[in-house]
C-alpha positions, 0 to 999 in steps of 0.5 A: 500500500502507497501513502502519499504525504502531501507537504512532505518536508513538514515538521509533523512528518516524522510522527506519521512515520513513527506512527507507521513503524509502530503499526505495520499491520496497517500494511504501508510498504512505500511512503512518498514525501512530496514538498515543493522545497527540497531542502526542507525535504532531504532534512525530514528524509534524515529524521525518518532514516534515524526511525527506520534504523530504529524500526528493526525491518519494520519501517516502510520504504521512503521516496521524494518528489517534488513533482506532484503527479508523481507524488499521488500517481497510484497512491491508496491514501493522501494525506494533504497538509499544505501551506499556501504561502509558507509561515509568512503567510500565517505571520501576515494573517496574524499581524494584519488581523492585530494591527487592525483592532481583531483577533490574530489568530490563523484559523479563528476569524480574519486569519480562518478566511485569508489562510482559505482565500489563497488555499482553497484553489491550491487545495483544489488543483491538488483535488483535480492532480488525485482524480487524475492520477489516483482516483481510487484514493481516499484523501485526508486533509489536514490542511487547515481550516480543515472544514473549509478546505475539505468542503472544496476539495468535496467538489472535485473528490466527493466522499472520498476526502475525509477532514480531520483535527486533533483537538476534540480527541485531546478533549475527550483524553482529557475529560476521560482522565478527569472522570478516571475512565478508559476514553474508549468505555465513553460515548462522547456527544460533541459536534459543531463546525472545526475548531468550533464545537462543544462536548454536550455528553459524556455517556458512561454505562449510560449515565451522562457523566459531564453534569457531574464533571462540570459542578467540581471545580477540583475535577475541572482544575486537572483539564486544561479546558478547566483551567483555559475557561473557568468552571463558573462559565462551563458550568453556566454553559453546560458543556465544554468548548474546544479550546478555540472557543476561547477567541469567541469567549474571552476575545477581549483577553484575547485581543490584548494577550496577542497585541502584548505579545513580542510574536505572534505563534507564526512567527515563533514557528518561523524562527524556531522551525529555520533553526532546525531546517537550517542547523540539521543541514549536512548532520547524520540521522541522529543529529538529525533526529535529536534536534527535531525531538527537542524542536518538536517538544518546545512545539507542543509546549507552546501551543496556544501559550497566548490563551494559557498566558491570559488566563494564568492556567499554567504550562500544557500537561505532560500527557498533552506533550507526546504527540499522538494528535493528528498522526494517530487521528489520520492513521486510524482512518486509514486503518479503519478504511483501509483494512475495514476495521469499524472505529468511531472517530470525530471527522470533517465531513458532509451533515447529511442530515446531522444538524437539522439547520444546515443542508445536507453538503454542509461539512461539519465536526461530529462523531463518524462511524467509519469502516471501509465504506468510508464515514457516516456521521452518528446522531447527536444531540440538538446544538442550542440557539447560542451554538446554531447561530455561531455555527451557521453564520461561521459556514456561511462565512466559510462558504463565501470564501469558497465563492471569492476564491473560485471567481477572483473576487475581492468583493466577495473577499470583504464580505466574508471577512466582514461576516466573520464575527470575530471582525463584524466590520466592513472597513476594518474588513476591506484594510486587511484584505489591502494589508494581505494583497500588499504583502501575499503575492499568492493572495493578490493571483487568488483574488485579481477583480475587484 
């Protein structure tokens, strides 16, 4: 079986190929890297080559292309993690959302929409490369905003495409080890858009769990949710929020934590990933493979530090530090689609009825059921008003997007920002769309009409 990794040069590469060693049941012999660098390509190859070492004959081949049907031509799975424009284009969409009075954040808000506008059509010839070249593939995408994406490349793929995100199975690790439970005895309720959903239920031996979880402050104290939004609003709430909710509830915190910050988290990325890049370059797989370790820690504990920094919750919990996100999420679906081995995981897919306010192409965040059929979204409790409002006008603005970056429209680029209610301002809309053409070429081929 051929696993193609679209943005093969990446710096989470090597947990997928970890990941790979460790299960070769999921019967994976060639891995294909492909990146539109070729240095940050040759340094990925030396980490893998250290995990192969170490891997006893278990690890699957390993080739490089920077050529794209190449790269896809005959693959069974494709996992497409592509950033349009690189870190500078994250920095863009971070200091432009700042300097203009709203919240710099790459995924929530004006930064969800520009990283969308210059990557939906490259997500979109990637699409149209795969039904050429492997049409019989199965597509995961990582690409972020991953529902967004995913929701274009189902124009070209169909059911074919699968999105996926960590964060609601770092939620669910984290409930369950509050609740002293085995994650996998639980039936989690959770649904919404990405990056903007909520755990309802927490159903053990068929008693829902959470009510009990929200009324102890000592139990919400060991999550990072609990200490990230304070048990007073999760309990007022009802649920626990992905942690992104935190731009939507606190984005006047939010606001002042990244004006005071010295970086932005792209530009933190930035520097520390030409760190490694370039201090590996030449150094034998070990070297190799240590310094990326280390990189891939200080990573982790990073992660959203704007939000832990506000609130004063404290560094990330060691368990949260190992890895296991995305790489372990796409590689469960290819072994439940690949070997038919039925599992329920929470997805990126098409409603279908799932949310009775959102048609039936609307792709959402909801628990799947996934075999080798592909996934079909399980039943889930009825979302509140507060929740449906903030769901549809987010895919209405996802989907204008969409709309301005098929036609070229600069117009329709305003209104979807404008529409964002993180931004809620035409002319605060329309200067940073100036700031992000001025500075993003990529952008600026995206959207030539006014």
């Amino acid at each position: 079986m051929r696993l193609t990794i679209l943005g093969g040069g990446g710096f989470r590469v090597p947990l997928v190929f970890r990941a790979l060693c460790e299960d070769p049941a999921l019967g994976v012999d060639e891995l294909m890297l492909h990146d539109v660098d070729p240095a940050r390509l040759t340094v990925v190859a030396s980490v893998l080559e250290h995990l192969a070492a170490s891997a006893g004959g278990r690890a699957p081949a390993v080739r490089l292309s920077s050529d794209l049907r190449d790269a896809v031509r005959g693959a069974d799975f494709v996992f497409s993690a592509i950033r349009v424009a690189g870190l500078q284009g994250r920095i863009c969409d971070e200091r432009s959302a700042l300097s203009h009075g709203v919240i710099g954040q790459e995924t929530t808000g004006a930064g969800g929409v520009t990283y969308g506008l210059r990557t939906v059509p490259a997500a979109l010839q990637v699409a149209d490369v795969i039904a050429a070249e492997a049409p019989a593939a199965w597509v995961i995408n990582f690409t972020n905003p991953a529902g967004l994406v995913t929701e274009a490349m189902r124009a070209r793929l169909g059911d074919r495409v699968i999105g996926i995100c960590d964060s609601p199975v770092g939620l669910f690790r984290r409930v369950a080890r509050a609740l002293d439970v085995d994650p996998a005895t639980a039936t989690f309720d959770y649904a919404g858009l990405n990056h903007l959903g909520w755990l309802r239920r927490v159903v053990i031996g068929g008693e829902d769990r959470l009510p009990g979880l929200l009324a102890d402050p000592d139990r919400l104290q060991c999550i990072e949710e609990g200490r990230l939004f304070g048990q007073p609003w999760l309990r007022t709430l009802g649920s626990i929020p992905n942690e992104y909710l935190w731009y939507w509830y606190f984005r006047t915190d939010a606001l002042a934590s990244g004006r005071a910050a010295e970086q932005t988290r792209g530009e933190f990325l930035l520097g520390q990933q030409q760190a490694f890049y370039d201090g590996v370059q030449g150094a034998g797989a070990e070297t190799s493979y240590a310094r990326w370790e280390q990189a891939r820690r200080d990573r982790e504990e990073s992660y959203m530090a704007d939000s832990r920094a506000a609130t004063g919750s404290g560094e990330r919990d060691s368990y949260d530090l190992d890895g296991g996100g995305y790489d372990q999420v796409a590689l469960a679906v290819m072994r439940a689609v690949g070997t038919d081995a039925p599992q329920t995981l929470v997805l990126n897919v098409p409603n279908r009825g799932t949310l009775p306010f959102l048609d039936d192409d609307a792709v959402i965040e909801v628990p799947c059921r996934i075999d080798g059929s592909g996934p079909v979204p399980m039943a889930v409790g009825a979302l509140d008003l507060h929740a449906q409002g903030l769901v549809t006008s987010v895919k209405a603005v996802e989907r204008t997007t969409i709309a301005a970056a098929h036609h070229g429209s600069r117009e329709l680029a305003v209104k979807a920002l404008s529409l964002h209610p993180l931004v809620g301002s035409v002319p605060v809309a329309r200067a940073i769309l100036a700031d992000q053409l001025a500075a993003l070429p990529e952008l600026a081929q995206v959207l030539p009409h006014t």
